[in-house]
C-alpha positions in Angstrom: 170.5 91.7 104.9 170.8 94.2 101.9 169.7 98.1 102.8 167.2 99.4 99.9 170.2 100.9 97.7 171.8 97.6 98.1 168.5 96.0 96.8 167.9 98.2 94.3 171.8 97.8 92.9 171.5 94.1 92.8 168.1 94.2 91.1 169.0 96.3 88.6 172.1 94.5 88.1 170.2 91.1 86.7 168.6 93.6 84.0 171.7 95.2 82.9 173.0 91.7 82.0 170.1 91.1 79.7 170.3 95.1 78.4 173.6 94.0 77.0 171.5 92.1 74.3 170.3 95.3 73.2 173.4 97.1 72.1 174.1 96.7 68.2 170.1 94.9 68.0 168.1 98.5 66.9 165.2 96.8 66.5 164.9 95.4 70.0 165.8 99.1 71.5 163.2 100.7 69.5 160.5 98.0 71.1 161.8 98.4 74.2 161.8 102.6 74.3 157.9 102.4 72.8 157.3 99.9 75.8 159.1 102.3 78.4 157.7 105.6 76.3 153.7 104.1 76.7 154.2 103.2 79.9 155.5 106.4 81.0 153.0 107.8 79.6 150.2 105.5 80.6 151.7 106.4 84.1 152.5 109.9 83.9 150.8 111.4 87.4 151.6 108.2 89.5 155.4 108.7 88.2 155.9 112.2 89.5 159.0 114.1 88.8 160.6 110.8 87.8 158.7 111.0 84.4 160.7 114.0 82.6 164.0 111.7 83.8 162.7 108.6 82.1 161.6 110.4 79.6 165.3 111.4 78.7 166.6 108.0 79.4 164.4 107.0 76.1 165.4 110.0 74.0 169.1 109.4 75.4 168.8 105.8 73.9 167.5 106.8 70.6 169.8 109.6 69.4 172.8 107.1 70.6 171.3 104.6 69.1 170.7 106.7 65.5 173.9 107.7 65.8 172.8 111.3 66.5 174.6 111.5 69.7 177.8 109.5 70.8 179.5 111.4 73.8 178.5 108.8 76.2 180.3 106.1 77.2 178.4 102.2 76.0 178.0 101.3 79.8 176.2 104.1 80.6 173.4 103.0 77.7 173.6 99.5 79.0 172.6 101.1 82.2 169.7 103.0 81.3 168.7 99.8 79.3 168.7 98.0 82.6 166.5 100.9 84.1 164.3 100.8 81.3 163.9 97.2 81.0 163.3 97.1 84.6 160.2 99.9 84.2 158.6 97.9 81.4 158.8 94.6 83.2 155.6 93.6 85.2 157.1 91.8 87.4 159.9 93.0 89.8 160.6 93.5 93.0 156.9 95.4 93.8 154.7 93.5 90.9 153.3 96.8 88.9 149.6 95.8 89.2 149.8 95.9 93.3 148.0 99.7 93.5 149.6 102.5 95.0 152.8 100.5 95.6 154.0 99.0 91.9 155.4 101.8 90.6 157.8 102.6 93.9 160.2 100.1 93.0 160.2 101.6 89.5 161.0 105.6 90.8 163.6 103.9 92.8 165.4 102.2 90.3 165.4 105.2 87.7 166.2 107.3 90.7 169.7 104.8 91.1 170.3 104.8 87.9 169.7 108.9 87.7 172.4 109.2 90.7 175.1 106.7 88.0 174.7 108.3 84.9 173.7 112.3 86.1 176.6 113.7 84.5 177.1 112.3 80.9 172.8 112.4 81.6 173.0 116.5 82.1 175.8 116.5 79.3 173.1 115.1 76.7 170.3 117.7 78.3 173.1 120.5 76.9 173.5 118.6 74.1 169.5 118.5 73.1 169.0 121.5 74.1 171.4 122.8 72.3 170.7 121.7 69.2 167.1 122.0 69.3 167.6 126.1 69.1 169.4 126.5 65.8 171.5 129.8 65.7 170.0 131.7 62.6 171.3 134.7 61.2 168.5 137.2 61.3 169.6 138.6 58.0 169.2 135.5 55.7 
């Protein structure tokens, strides 16, 4: 029998196949982070410290997919995809509607991908944070 990362690997692994229809399709990723985004938020309490993580899975996805922000490597995107398209999905391995229990399955699946992609992940953080604080000189 499969342990629960084992589970969790090989579930996530049917969605990164269809995630792979994403990359180059803009509009499909835009539909799919406003899914992941309203869900997220929908489910903000229940979702926990998980939230601000998903949250930058869907701004991750954007700015790479605007172009904004390229210093990630393609798989790492199809990954989060997967995550993401696993979240939205209603049905997986704990159906979402089954109270107090759908959204585990969800945490641990962004919590799997999380461990993957924590360093190109902490890289973008730097990256946003960065450029959201614009150096200035004070004398202009």
């Amino acid at each position: 029998m499969y342990n629960e990362e084992e589970l969790i690997g090989k579930e996530q692994n049917k969605y990164i196949n269809k995630a792979k229809e994403f990359i180059g399709n803009p509009q499909k990723i835009k539909d799919l982070l406003k899914r992941a985004a309203d869900k997220a938020t929908e489910k903000k309490g229940p979702l926990g410290d998980v939230w601000d993580k998903l949250l930058l899975f869907v701004e991750l996805v954007k700015a790479y997919s605007k172009g904004e922000y390229k210093n990630v490597q393609p798989s790492t995107i199809v990954t989060i995809i997967g995550a993401l398209l696993y979240f939205v999905s209603p049905l997986d391995i704990v159906a979402d509607f089954i109270i107090g229990l759908g959204l585990l399955d969800d945490a641990a699946v962004i919590g799997y991908t999380l461990k993957k992609v924590s360093k190109e992940l902490d890289q973008f953080e730097k990256w946003k944070s960065d450029k959201s604080i614009p150096l200035e000189n004070p004398l202009d």
